[in-house]
Structures are given as C-alpha cells and as structure tokens.
N, C-alpha and C positions, 0 to 999 in steps of 0.2 A: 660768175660761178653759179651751177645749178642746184637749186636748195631743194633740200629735203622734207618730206612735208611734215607736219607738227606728230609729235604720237600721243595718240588717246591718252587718258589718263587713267583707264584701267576700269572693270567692271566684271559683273560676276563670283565666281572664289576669291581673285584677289582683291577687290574692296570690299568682300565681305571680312575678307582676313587684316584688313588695315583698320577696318572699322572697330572689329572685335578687340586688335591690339590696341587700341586708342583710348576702348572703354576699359580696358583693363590699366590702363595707364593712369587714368583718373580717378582711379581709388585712393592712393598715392600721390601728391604733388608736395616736394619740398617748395621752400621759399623761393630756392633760387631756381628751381625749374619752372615755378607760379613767372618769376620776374623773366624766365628766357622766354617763354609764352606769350606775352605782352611785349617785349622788344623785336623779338626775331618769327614771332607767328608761330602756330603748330610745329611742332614738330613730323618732320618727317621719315616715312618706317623705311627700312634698308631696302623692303622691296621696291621700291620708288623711285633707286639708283638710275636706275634704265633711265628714266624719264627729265633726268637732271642735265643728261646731254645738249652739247649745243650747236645750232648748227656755223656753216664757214661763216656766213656771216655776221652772227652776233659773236662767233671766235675771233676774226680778226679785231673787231675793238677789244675784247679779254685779252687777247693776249699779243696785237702786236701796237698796241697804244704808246707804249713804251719808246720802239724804237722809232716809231712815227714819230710821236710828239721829240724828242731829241732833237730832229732837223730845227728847233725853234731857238735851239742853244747850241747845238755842235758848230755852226760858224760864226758865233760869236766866239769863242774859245779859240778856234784858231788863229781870226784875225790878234786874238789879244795877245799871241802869241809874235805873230808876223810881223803888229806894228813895231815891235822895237827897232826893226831892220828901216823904218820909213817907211814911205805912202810907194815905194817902186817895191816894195815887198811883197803888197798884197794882192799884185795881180797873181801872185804862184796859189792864193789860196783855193785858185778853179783845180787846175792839175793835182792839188794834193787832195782835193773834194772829191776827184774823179777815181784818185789811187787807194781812198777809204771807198768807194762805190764797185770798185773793182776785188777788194779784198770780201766785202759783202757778199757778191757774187762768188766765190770761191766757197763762205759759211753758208750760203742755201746748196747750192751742191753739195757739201758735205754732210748737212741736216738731213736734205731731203733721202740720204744712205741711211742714215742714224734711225728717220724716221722707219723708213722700209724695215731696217734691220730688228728695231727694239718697238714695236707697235702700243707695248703694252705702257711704253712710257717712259720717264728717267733720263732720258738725253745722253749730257754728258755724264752725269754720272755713272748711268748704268755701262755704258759703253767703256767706260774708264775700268769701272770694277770687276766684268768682265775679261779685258783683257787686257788689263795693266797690274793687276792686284788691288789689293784690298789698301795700301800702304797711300798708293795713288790716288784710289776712292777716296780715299779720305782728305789730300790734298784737293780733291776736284770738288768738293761736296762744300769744305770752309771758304773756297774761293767764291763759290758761286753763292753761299748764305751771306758771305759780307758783302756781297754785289747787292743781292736783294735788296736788303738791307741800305742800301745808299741808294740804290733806282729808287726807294718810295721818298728818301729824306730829299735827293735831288730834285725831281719831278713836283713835288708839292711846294717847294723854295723857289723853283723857277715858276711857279705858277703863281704862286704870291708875290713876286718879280712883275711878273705880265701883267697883274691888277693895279699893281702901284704903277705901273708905268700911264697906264689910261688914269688910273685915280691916285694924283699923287700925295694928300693927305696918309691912304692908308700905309704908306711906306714906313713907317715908324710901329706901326704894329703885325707887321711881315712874320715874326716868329709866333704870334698868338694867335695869328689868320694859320700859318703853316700846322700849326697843333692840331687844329676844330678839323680841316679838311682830312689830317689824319687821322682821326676818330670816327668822321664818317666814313669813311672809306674803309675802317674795322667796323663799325656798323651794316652795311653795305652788303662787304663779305661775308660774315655771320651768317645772312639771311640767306644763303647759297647762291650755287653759278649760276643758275637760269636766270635769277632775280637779279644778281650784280650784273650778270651782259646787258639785260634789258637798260637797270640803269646807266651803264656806259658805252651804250652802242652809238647811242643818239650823238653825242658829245663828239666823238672820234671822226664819224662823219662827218659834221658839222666844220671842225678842223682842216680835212683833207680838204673837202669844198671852198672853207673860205680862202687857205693857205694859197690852197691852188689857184686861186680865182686870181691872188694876189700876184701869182706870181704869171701868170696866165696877159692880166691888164698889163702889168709892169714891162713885162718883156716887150709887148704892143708899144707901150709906151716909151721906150727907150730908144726901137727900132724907128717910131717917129720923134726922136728928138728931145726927150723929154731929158732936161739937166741933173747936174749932180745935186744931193741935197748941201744947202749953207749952213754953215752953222754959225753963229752970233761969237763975238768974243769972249761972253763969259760961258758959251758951253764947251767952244776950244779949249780954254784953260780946263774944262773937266775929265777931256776927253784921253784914254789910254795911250800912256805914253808923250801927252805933251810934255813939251818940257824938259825931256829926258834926253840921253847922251845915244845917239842913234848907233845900234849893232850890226856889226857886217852880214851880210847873208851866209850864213855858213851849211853844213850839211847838218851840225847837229841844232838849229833853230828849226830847219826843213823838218829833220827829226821828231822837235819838241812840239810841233804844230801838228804834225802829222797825227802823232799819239793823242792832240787834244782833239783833233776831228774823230778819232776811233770812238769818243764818245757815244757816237752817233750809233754805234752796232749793241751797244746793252741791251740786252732782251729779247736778241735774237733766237735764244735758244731754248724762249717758252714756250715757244710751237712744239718742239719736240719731247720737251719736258709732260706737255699736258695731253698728249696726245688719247689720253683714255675721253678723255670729257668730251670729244668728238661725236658726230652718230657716224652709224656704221656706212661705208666702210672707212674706219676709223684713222687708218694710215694715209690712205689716198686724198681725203678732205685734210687733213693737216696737211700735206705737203701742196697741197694747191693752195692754202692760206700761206704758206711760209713765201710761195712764190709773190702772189699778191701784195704781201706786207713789203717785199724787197722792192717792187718795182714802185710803187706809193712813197717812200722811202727815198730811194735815188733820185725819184723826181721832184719832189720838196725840196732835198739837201742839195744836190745841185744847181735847182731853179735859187734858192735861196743865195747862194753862194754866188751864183751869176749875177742877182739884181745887185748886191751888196760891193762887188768891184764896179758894175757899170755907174751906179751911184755917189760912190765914192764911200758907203757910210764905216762908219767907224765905230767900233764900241768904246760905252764911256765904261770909267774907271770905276764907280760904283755899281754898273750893271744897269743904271734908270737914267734915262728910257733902255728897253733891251733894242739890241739890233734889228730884231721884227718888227719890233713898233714903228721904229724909224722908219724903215723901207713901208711896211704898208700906209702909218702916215704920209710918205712925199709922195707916194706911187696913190692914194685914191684921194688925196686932196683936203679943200671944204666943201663947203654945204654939206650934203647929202655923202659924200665923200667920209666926213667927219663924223658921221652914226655910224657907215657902214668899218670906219676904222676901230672906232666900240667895241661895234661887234666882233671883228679878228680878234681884238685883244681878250674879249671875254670867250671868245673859242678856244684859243690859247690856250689861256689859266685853265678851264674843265678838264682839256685832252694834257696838260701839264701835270693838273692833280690827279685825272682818271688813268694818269699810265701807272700810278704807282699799284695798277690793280693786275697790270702783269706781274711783278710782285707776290701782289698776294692772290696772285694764281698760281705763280711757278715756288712759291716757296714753300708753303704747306707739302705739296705736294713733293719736292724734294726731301723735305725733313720727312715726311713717312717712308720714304724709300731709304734714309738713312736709317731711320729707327727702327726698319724691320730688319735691317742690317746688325743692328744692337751698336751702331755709332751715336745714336742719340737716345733722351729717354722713351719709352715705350709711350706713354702719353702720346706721343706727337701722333702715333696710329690711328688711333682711335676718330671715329666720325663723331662729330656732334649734333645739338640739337637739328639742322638742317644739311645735314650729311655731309657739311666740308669737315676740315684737318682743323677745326677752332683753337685747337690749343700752338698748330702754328703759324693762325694768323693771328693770334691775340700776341705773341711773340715776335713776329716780325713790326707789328704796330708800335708795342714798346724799342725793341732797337732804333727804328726810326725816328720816334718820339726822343730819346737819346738824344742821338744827333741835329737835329732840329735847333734843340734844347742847347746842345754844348757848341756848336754852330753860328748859333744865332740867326737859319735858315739863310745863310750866304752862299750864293750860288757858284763864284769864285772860288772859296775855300773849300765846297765840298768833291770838286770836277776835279782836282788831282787825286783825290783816294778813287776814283771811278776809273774804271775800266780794267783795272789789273786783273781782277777776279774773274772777268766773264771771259778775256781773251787767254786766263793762264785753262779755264774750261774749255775753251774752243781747240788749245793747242792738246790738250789731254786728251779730247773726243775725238781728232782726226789720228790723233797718234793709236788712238785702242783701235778706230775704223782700221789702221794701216796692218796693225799687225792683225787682224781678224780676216782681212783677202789674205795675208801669206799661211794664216792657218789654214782657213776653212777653204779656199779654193772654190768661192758658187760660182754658177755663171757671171760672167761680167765682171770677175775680179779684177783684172788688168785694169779695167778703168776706174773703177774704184782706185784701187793703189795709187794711179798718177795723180785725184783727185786730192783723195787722201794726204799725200805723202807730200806734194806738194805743198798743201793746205797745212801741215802742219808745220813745215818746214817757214812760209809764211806767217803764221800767226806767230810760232816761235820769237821770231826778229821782231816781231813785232812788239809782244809783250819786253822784251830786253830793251826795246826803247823807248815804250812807255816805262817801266821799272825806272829807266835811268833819265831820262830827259823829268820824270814828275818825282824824283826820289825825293829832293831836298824840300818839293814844293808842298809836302803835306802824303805822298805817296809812301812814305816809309811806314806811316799807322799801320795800313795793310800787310807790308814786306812785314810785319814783326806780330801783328793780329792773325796771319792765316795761319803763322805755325803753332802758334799758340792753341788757335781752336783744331788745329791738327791733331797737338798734342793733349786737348783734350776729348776730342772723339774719340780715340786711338784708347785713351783710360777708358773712359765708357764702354766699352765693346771688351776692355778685360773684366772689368766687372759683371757685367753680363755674363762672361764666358764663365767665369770661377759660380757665379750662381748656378748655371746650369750644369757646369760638372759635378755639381753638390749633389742636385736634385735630380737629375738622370736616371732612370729605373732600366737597370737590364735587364733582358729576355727571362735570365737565369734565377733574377734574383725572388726571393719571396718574405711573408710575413714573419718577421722575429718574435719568437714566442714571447708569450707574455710575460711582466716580472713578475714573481710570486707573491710580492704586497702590493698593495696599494693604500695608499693614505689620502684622506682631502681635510681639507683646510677651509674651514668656511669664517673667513674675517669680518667679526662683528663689531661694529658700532654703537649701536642702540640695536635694545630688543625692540623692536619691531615688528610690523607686516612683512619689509620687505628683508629684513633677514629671516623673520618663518618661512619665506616662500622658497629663499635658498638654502636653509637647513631643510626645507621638505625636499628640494631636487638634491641635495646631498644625496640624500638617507636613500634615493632612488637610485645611485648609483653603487648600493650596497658595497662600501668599501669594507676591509680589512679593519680599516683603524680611522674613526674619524671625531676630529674634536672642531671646537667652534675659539678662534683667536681672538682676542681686544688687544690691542696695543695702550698702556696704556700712556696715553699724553697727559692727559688731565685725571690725575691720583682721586680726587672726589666722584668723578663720574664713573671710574672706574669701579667703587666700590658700592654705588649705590648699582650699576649693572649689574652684580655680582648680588647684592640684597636680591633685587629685582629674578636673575635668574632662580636663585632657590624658590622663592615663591610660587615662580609660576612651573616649576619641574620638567624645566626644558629636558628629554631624555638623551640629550648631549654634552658630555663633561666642556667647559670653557675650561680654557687658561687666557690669566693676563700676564702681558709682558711687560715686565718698564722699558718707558721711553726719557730718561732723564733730561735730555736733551733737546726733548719734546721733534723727534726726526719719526715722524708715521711712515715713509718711506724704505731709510736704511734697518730703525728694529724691523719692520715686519719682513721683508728679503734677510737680515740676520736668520729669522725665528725659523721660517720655512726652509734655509738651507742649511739648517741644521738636520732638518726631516732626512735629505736624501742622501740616499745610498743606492750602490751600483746595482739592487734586490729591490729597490724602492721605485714605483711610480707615484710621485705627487701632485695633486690635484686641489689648487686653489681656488677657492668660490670664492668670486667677489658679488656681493649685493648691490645692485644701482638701481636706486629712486629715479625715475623717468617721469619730470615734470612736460605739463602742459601747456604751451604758452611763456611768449618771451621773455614774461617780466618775471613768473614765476622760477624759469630756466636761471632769471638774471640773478635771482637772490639766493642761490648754493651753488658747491663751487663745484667742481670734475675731480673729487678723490681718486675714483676708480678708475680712471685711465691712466693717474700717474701709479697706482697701486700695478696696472698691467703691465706696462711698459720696463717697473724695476722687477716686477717676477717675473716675466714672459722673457726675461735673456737668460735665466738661469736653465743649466741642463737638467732634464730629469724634470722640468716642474712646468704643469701645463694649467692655464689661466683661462678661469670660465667665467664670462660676467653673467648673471642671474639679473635681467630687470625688472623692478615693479612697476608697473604705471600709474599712476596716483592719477583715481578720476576715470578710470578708463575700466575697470574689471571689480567685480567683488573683493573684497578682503579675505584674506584667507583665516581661516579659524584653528587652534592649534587644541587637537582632539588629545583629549585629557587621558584617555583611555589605554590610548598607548600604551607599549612597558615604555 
C-alpha cells in the first residue's frame, strides 16, 4: 500500500492561533484538567483535527488487530466443538475454516459498498438508519456496543491466556493481569489516535510476522515429515473431551462449530465504522485496508487450522497451554527453537490485548453517531482533552472491566456471548445496502443488489445459527441484553425529543411582555460581606418589592441577626421565618412560593462564600446549591447565586448614607 506523506504540523496564523488559545487556557486550570495535563499531555485545539489522521498503515493495526488477532482463538473454539464427535471429526474443521473464509469474503464486498457509499463514516449503523428506520438503528447500534464491549473483555482474556501459557505460574492471577492491560489500553486511547496507532502498530506486525513465520516453517515441516504432536498421559486426561461419551457428526454440531469459527469475523466492520480518521482520500484508503486485513486474516486462520489437523493437536479443557502455543511449540522445537517460541507467545498476548483497541476505535465513534442521533447521552459527542470521544472510551473500558471482573477473564465462557452482535450488524448493513440500489438506482446497482442481497441473505442463517447452536451456552445474555439496550436508546431519544419540543422557538413567535411586578428575595444567613454584596446586586436590579429572608433554624441566631440588623440600618426590611423542624430547604421554597402569583416575577438571591483552597472548601458545606435546586423547580421563581470570594477582592463597605 502506497503511503501518504506525514502533514506539517502547522505554522503561521494557525500556530499563532493554537498558541494564543493555549495562553488563554492557562489562566484557568482546574484540578482535574491540571491532572489531564500530566497523564495525557497537552491538550489539543480542534484545529489540529486535520492532523490526527492516519495513514493505511498505522490503520490496519487501529483497526484491524482485532480480527487478525482472532485467528489465535477462532480454531481453537471450533475444534472444541468438533472434538465431541472424536479425532475423525476434526479433519471437517479445514472446510468449515474455509466456509467462514468464504463468508468473510462476501463482508469485504459488502463493506467496501458501505465504505463507498457512507465516506463520512458509521458503517452499519448509519446504513441501517438510513434505510431501515430509526427502530432498526437502534437494534444495529445495541448489537454492535455489546460486541465492543466483549472484543476488549475477549481479546485481553485470551491474551492473559497466551502469557500463562509460556509462563505458567502467572495463570492464577489472569483476571488481575486482564484488568491492568485494560487500563492501559484506556490510558492509551485518551492520549489520541496518532499516539495509540503508533503504540499499536508495532505489536500487530510483529504478530502477523511471527504467526506467519509459524506457519510458514510448519507447513515446510510437515510436508517433510515432521510427526504429530504426543502428548503424555496426564495431559490426555486434560485434554477436551477426553473421557467423554463420543457424538455423532450431525449437521447441527457442523452448525455449532461453524458459528464458533465466525468468531473469527468480529471487527470487521471498524474499517468502515472509522473511515473519517483516514487521510485523504479517505474512502479509497479504507477500503484497501479492509482488503489487506481480510487476505492477512484468511491466511493465519486457515494456515492455523491446517497445521492443527496435520498435527493432530487438540485443545485442552482449561484453555493452557492454547492451541497456538502447541503448534508453534512442536513446529519450532528446542534450543533456539524455545526463545523463538517466547517470543510467538509474547506477540500473541500484545496483538491479543492491542486488538481490544479496535474497540476502542470503533466504539466511541459509534456512540457519537448515536448520540447525535439523541439515542445516547449527548456527552458521548463531545471530543476531549486530546480530541477522541473520552467519555466513550472511559465507558467502553468500564463495561469490559465488568466482564473481566464477572467472568473471571475465561476465554471459554466469554466466546459464546461473541459474535451475535456483529453478524446481527453485518445482516442489517447488507439489508439497508440492499434496499438503497432498489431505491436510489446509481450506476452499478445490479451488482451491488446480488452482493448485497445475497450477503444478507447469508449472514442472516448465519446469525439464527449462531443464536441457536450458542443459546443455552451463555448466548441468551445477549438474545435478552440487546433488547433491553434497545429499549433503552429507544427512551432516550423520547426524552430528547419531548426536551426539544419544549424549547423550540418558532419563526413566529416573540418576547412575552413583562409581569408588571417583580419581587427578589435575597436569603440571609449572617450579615455579612457576602450577603452586602448580594443585597448591593439586588438593589441593582431595582425591583418592585424587595426584602432580605432568614430562615430561622436556630431561634438565638436568629434574634441576635435581627439585634444586629437594626444596628447597622440595613435600608432592607428582613423577615424571619420559623423553621421548627429545623428543614432550611422545605421553609424557605414554602416562604418564596408564597410570593408568586401569575402578575409576579420572582427573583431569588442566594449569597455563596467561595473559599480558596481544599481544606478550606473542606470545612463548610454547599447550602447554596441545595437552596438552588429546591427553588429553581418552582414556576415563576428564578435563582441567582451571588459569590463572594474570600481572599480574592476587597471587601465591600456598606455606605451609611444611603436612604
């Protein structure tokens, strides 16, 4: 693939103007933007988007690590399937390798439309939403987030797999190793895409190279001679399915095997999903990755799947050693043999933990195309300190972290919830592609449709036998999770909708005249600085009718307030209210909504002390925001906080002279 060359990083007006916003930045630093600062570097200004792009080749490790790394576990799963039928079983597991290789083939045809058609991005979803409805989107969109969601928990589990297997001490701490990797790899992401490709580019390749190398000698090896692997008596007794009451070859075992190699296609559809993050021209470089990643892909899973029948090797019952390990251990030997076997196993584990960053490339990215949708919350839109989707990869981290967690990072238990989601997307994106050539009629629609229409028609059967062949085995979580989050996208997007019909302004409408009073309400505590400051901004608002409130909780403070005011001749009548119950919240929303009437605008002053400093913060509490929150629902009554800064400004002086 022909690489594009790097782009400047800017000079002139625009780093005068990144510069400018920078220094204007650092007048200002909370805490936690001081702490994003120090974890994830500078931040970076929106005009700098441009520059984030990446090219094919640090893309395919972004985004097709995933389905690559897969080949490491997809025929393990099958065989695990095939053994129960005995060892004359698992020669079918080439032809069923060949028939997921074939269906693969079908989803790059169809992507590379999707691509073409939707450049801007979105995959299946947007192709779904388009021309399936809104109802569909939203079944396509829970499918493919509970997919994410299990590509990072899977990926980092088998990758803590592949470490125990070289190092088998750390096997007993697999779910505390699978956590950390998930942390980095939210650390990672944070720092943005150009930074996380570089970190995972190296890894990917490194993978395809040793894999391949592997299977590259092995085939050498085999064609001269080289025997099946032995195994000792006490790892027969370990091994899947010894022991057991052998099952006829039937078509739904063929079936059940089949849907476990589909594992192999997850993540297929980040190429199309990320397609913005590309350089230009933007559609045409993804779909020469998407081709890349398939034919990478085919040749692992099937070389994989051919040394493991000519071998004989078998997966065991616990998952350790994994079936890669086996085959590249018999296939490179000792001596020298036995480092270079290390090092597979530690390529492995990287491109096993680094796929989960397809993931958290295509997941953010989905969730802002939902939530501009108004199916998710609006947060999820927003770019962060280094211009990803943060808020939905700090979220996809947690789900996985979940599963891990409830799991126990077991590679077995989590492969049946896997694959529903992506192929019930795959069948949803050829079905929008199908009905979009009988609408829109472009050139080359005919072939499109047979693609299409076929391709859906295929993945269809396909998903109804994964649903049924993985239903009892752990597949029903999803069958009863997607509709769930169906059904709750589906509320989110009415809530949305009922917001914005509230606040809608039409062409026609205009400003409603004023009430004819208005009243404020300036709630006192102690006389003070910072209640002078907000009886001064009252009095500026020259109301109608304004008095100064105490609540009173404590009867002695209240009447020494009251000494206090005469004295000093505040030119604002107070009233105190009892509070016998000592409730500052419900008397004072009592007092105030007694004020209004349908002639009435009222206007609440709240006073807030703005300390300096965390320990001083630490020793008063937040009256005023619980005082906001029970007046600011009431109709007719609008809540103005007045802050003093203590330490920060003069004191204000209350001028006698006054009337």
């Amino acid at each position: 693939m022909r690489e594009e060359p790097e782009p400047t990083t800017g000079s002139g007006p625009d780093l005068e103007l990144v510069e400018h916003q920078a220094a204007r930045s650092r007048r200002y630093q909370s805490l936690g933007y001081r702490t994003k600062r120090v974890l994830l570097g500078p931040a970076l200004s929106t005009a700098q988007l441009v520059h984030e792009r990446i090219s094919k080749r640090v893309a395919l490790a972004v985004f097709s690590s995933d389905p690559i790394s897969s080949t490491a576990y997809a025929t393990e799963e099958m065989l695990l399937v095939l053994i129960a039928a005995g060892g004359a079983a698992i020669g079918l597991a080439l032809p069923l390798a060949a028939g997921v290789a074939m269906l693969l083939l079908i989803l790059v045809l169809s992507y590379r439309q999707v691509i073409a058609a939707y450049p801007q991005g979105g995959g299946a979803y947007m192709v779904t939403r388009d021309n399936l409805g809104n109802l569909m989107a939203s079944v396509c969109a829970s499918a493919l987030l509970v997919d994410y969601v299990l590509t990072v928990a899977v990926s980092v589990s088998a990758g803590t797999a592949a470490l125990a297997s070289a190092v088998e001490p750390l096997r007993d701490y697999r779910v505390a190793i699978s956590a950390a990797f998930i942390l980095v790899l939210l650390l990672g992401n944070l720092r943005g895409v150009r930074e996380s490709g570089r970190i995972f580019a190296v890894p990917t390749y490194v993978y395809i190279a040793s894999l391949g190398g592997v299977i590259c000698y092995g085939s050498y090896r085999v064609l001269s001679g080289l025997g099946p692997i032995q195994y000792t008596p006490e790892q027969t007794s370990e091994l899947a399915g010894a022991g057991g009451q052998l099952a006829a070859v039937s078509l739904f075992l063929l079936l059940h095997a089949f849907a476990a190699g589909t594992t192999a296609l997850t993540g297929v559809e980040a190429i199309a999903d990320g397609v913005p993050a590309f350089r230009k021209p933007e559609a045409r470089n993804a779909q020469r990755t998407l081709v890349a990643m398939a034919l990478i892909m085919a040749f692992l899973f099937l070389g994989v799947t051919f040394l493991a029948i000519q071998l004989g090797a078998r997966p065991f019952e616990g998952g350790h050693p994994t079936l890669v390990a086996q085959i590249a251990e018999h296939v490179l030997g000792s001596g020298i043999g036995r480092a270079l076997f290390v090092f597979v196993q530690i390529s492995t584990l990287f491109i096993l933990v680094l796929a989960a960053n397809t993931a958290f490339s295509g997941f953010p990215v989905l969730a802002s195309f939902a939530a501009k949708d108004a199916l998710m919350p609006r947060q999820l839109r927003k770019r962060g300190h280094r211009l990803v989707y943060s808020n939905g990869v700090i979220a996809l981290a947690g789900g996985a972290l979940f599963l891990v967690l409830a799991f126990r990072a077991d590679v077995h238990a989590l492969i049946p919830l896997y694959a529903i989601g992506v192929v019930t997307s795959f069948t949803l994106a050829q079905a929008g592609m199908t009905r979009r050539h009988l609408h829109l009629r472009q050139p080359g629609w005919r072939k499109g449709l047979v693609i299409n229409g076929f391709g859906a028609t295929v993945t269809l059967v396909v998903l109804v036998v994964i649903t049924v062949t993985k239903f009892t085995h752990g597949a029903w979580m999803v069958v009863v999770a997607v509709p769930v989050l169906v059904w709750l996208l589906r509320r989110t997007q009415r809530a949305y909708g009922s917001e914005i019909a509230e606040l809608k302004v039409e062409a026609t409408q205009r400003l409603a005249p004023p009430k004819p009073r208005h009243e404020v309400v300036v709630l006192i505590e102690d006389l003070d600085q910072a209640a002078l400051a907000a009886l001064q901004y009252a009095r500026q608002l020259n109301p109608l009718h304004l008095i100064a409130l105490h609540v009173a909780v404590d009867p002695d403070r209240a009447r020494e307030l009251c000494a206090l005011w005469t004295r000093v001749r505040i030119p604002v009548p107070l009233e105190v209210v009892d509070a016998p119950g000592r409730n500052l919240l419900a008397t004072a929303r009592a007092a105030v909504e007694e004020l209004v009437r349908s002639d009435t605008e009222v206007t609440v002053v709240v006073p807030k002390r703005s300390f300096t400093g965390f320990w001083r913060r630490l020793l008063h509490d937040n009256s005023s925001a619980g005082l906001f929150k029970a007046l600011g629902s009431l109709d007719g009554v609008n809540v103005t906080i007045v802050p003093f800064r203590l330490g920060r400004r003069a004191r204000l002086r209350l001028v006698r002279s006054e009337a």
